[in-house]
C-alpha positions, 0 to 999 in steps of 0.5 A: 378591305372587304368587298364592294357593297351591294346596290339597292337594285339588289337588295331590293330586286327592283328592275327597269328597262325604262331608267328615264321614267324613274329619275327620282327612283334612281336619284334616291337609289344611288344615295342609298347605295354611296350611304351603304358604302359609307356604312361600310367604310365606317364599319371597317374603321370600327372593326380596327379601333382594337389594334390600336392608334396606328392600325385605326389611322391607317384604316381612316385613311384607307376608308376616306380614299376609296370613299372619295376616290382620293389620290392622295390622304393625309392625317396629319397631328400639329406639332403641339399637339398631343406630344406622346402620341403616336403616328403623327403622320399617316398618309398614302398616294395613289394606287394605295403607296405609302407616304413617309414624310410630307416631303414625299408629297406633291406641292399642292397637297403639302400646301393644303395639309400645311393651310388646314394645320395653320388656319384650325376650323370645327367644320369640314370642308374644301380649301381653294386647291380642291382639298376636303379638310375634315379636323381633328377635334379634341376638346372643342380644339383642332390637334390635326386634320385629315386632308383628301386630294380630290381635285376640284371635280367631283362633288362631295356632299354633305353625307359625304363630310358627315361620314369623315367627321366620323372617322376623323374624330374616331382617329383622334380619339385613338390618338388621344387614348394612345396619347394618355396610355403613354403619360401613364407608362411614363408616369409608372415608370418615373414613379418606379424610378422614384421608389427606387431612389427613395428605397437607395436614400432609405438604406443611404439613412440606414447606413448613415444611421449605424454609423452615427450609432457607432460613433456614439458608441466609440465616444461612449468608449472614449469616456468610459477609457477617459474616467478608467485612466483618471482612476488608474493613475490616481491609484498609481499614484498612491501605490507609489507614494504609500503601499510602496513606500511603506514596503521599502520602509519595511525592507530597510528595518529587515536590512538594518535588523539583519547584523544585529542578529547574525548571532542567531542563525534562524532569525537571521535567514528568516530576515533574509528570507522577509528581505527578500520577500520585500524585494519582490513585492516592491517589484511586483508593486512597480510593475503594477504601477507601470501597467496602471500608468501606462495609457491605452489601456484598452487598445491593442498592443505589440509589447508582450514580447518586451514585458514578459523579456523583463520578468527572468530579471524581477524572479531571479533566483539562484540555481534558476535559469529562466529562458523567454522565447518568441516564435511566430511574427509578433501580433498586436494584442489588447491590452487587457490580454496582455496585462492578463498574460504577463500576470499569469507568467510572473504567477508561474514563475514565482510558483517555479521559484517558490515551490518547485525545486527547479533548474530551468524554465522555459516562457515561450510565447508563440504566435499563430494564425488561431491565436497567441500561446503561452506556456512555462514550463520547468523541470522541477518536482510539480505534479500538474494532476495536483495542480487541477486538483488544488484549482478545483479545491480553492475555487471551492474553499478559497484557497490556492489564490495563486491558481484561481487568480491565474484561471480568473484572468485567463476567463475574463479574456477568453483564454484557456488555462491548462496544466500538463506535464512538461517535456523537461520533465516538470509542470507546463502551464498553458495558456491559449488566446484564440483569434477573434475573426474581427481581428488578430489578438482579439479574444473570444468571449470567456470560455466555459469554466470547464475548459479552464483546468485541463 
């Protein structure tokens, strides 16, 4: 606190030996002097309006004890009153002693604190106990009141109540100003906390969304899968109940015609040889009726294994021994790589049988982390340079229907096609599946044409 204020005697530098001839001078200077200190006490309330609530209701309460030499003051907010803000209780005792609780206060002061909460007044006043009751008013209502205990003794003026109303309702502002700051932090804080759910509902949607999205897609799949199958079966159907048919009809005359013409040496193999051309193309017209029947089409498979097992027996040729091996753990793989791989294998071995002049041949399949490998190899007379050389002059040309079927294939499912030269001495066709990272078996996109002869 700062220093006591100085009197009129000596702002003025007035002096008399004879204070009883100046009654009305010393009344007057008294009440200059009590109004000096009420400036003074006002002035350092004012001074701690910036350290916030608590600093300014401790000062009221500091200011109004020494103003009317209390021993006990109170500011005290009801219990309805502003709910945010804070203190709700400031208090002290004699020789300045903090109050914590309105327990720690004596019976006649709690009764006075308790009387001026539950009976609200505009004005201040004294109770029946002595009490100066100033309250706080907000709004034209009381929200609290700051009680002095000063006995029933000395006499407060009306200067004196003017001078409380004034720090009284400078607390109350401070209260309700600190009341308001914490609306507003709560407010932010739950309008932050609404942004923050609306963004988690706003990604919740745009997850809900992709999924939507997908499914659609994947019952767009669906149909499309539906209306291909539909198709696939209807030309099954009239493969088996016309082209093969027709091919077995043919093959029969080639049966019948053959004894009557075993005279003729030439003819009779050339029938032989149409016999057995029949033959292949009624098992190559199966086992494209097989593929067209089968369902899933799309999806990936484990059969690779078991259908390239099945062509040794559909290319058998005499003095031709055709080994299938598997090596690796056998993955699932789609099933248009699979159709592709099996077409590309029976290609290969009908040119080993037709045109190689070869004793053995080898289809491995192989399994591995980057993907799937196929490769035949013989040990005829093929020369794989001539074989690049032929892919390039038919994919110009036309020609060669064999190799660019084969590197077709291989492209529409992203593999790559390559012809070198096997160890046992003939042509080792290759082809690589890689992996996709979505899943094992799955092919990339189709290579660039470059990479597909090796």
């Amino acid at each position: 606190m700062s220093a006591v204020a100085p009197g009129l005697d000596e702002l003025t530098g007035l002096r008399s030996s004879k204070p009883t001839w100046y009654a009305e001078y010393r009344h007057s200077a008294d009440s200059l002097t009590r109004a000096l200190g009420s400036l003074d006490h006002i002035a350092q309330v004012l001074s701690a309006t910036g350290r916030g609530a608590g600093a300014l209701c401790q000062a009221v309460v500091d200011a109004t004890a020494e103003h009317l030499a209390a021993a006990w003051v109170v500011l005290v907010l009801a219990e309805d009153a502003l709910p945010l803000a804070s203190p709700r209780l400031v208090a002290r005792g004699p020789a300045g002693a903090p109050v914590r609780t309105l327990d720690d206060l004596p019976g006649g002061v709690r009764r006075s604190v308790a009387a001026a909460l539950a009976h609200p007044r505009v004005e201040p006043g004294r109770d029946d106990d002595g009490a100066v009751v100033v309250p706080l008013v907000i709004d034209g209502e009381q929200a609290g009141a700051l009680v002095a205990w000063v006995g029933p003794s000395p006499a407060v003026t009306a200067g004196d109540l003017s001078i409380l109303r004034i720090v009284a309702n400078q607390s109350a502002v401070a209260l309700l100003s600190d009341s308001l700051l914490a609306g507003s932090e709560a407010l932010r804080q739950h309008t932050e906390e609404l942004y923050a759910e609306a963004e988690q509902r706003a990604r919740d949607l745009a997850d809900r969304h992709r999924e939507l999205a997908a499914a659609e897609r994947r019952l767009d799949d669906a149909a499309r899968r539906e209306a291909v199958d539909l198709e696939r079966h209807r030309i099954a159907r009239e493969l088996h109940d016309s082209v093969a048919q027709h091919v077995l009809s043919a093959g029969m005359a080639i049966e019948w015609c053959r004894p009557e013409v075993e005279h003729h040496g030439e003819v009779h193999q050339r029938l032989g040889h149409a016999k057995a051309l029949t033959r292949e193309a009624v098992e190559r017209l199966r086992a494209a009726i097989h593929t067209l029947s089968s369902d899933h089409l799309d999806e990936a498979s484990s059969r690779l294994p078991e259908l390239l097992g099945r062509l040794p027996e559909q290319h058998r040729v005499p003095g031709l021994t055709v080994a299938v091996r598997v090596e690796g753990r056998p993955a699932p793989v789609p099933a248009q790589a699979e159709e592709a791989l099996v077409k590309i294998a029976a290609e290969c071995l009908f040119n080993v049988t037709r045109h190689a002049g070869a004793s053995r041949c080898t289809v491995r399949l192989a399994y591995r982390v980057d993907g799937v490998r196929l490769s035949v190899s013989d040990d005829g007379t093929g020369d794989p340079e001539l074989l690049r050389r032929s892919l390039r002059a038919g994919a110009r040309e036309g020609a060669h229907r064999g190799l660019g079927n084969m590197a077709s294939r291989a492209q529409e499912v992203g593999a790559v096609l390559r012809f070198t030269r096997a160890r046992m001495g003939g042509v080792r066709v290759e082809v690589r599946l890689p992996a996709d990272p979505a899943g094992p078996g799955i092919p990339r996109r189709a290579a660039p044409p470059g990479q597909q002869d090796g």
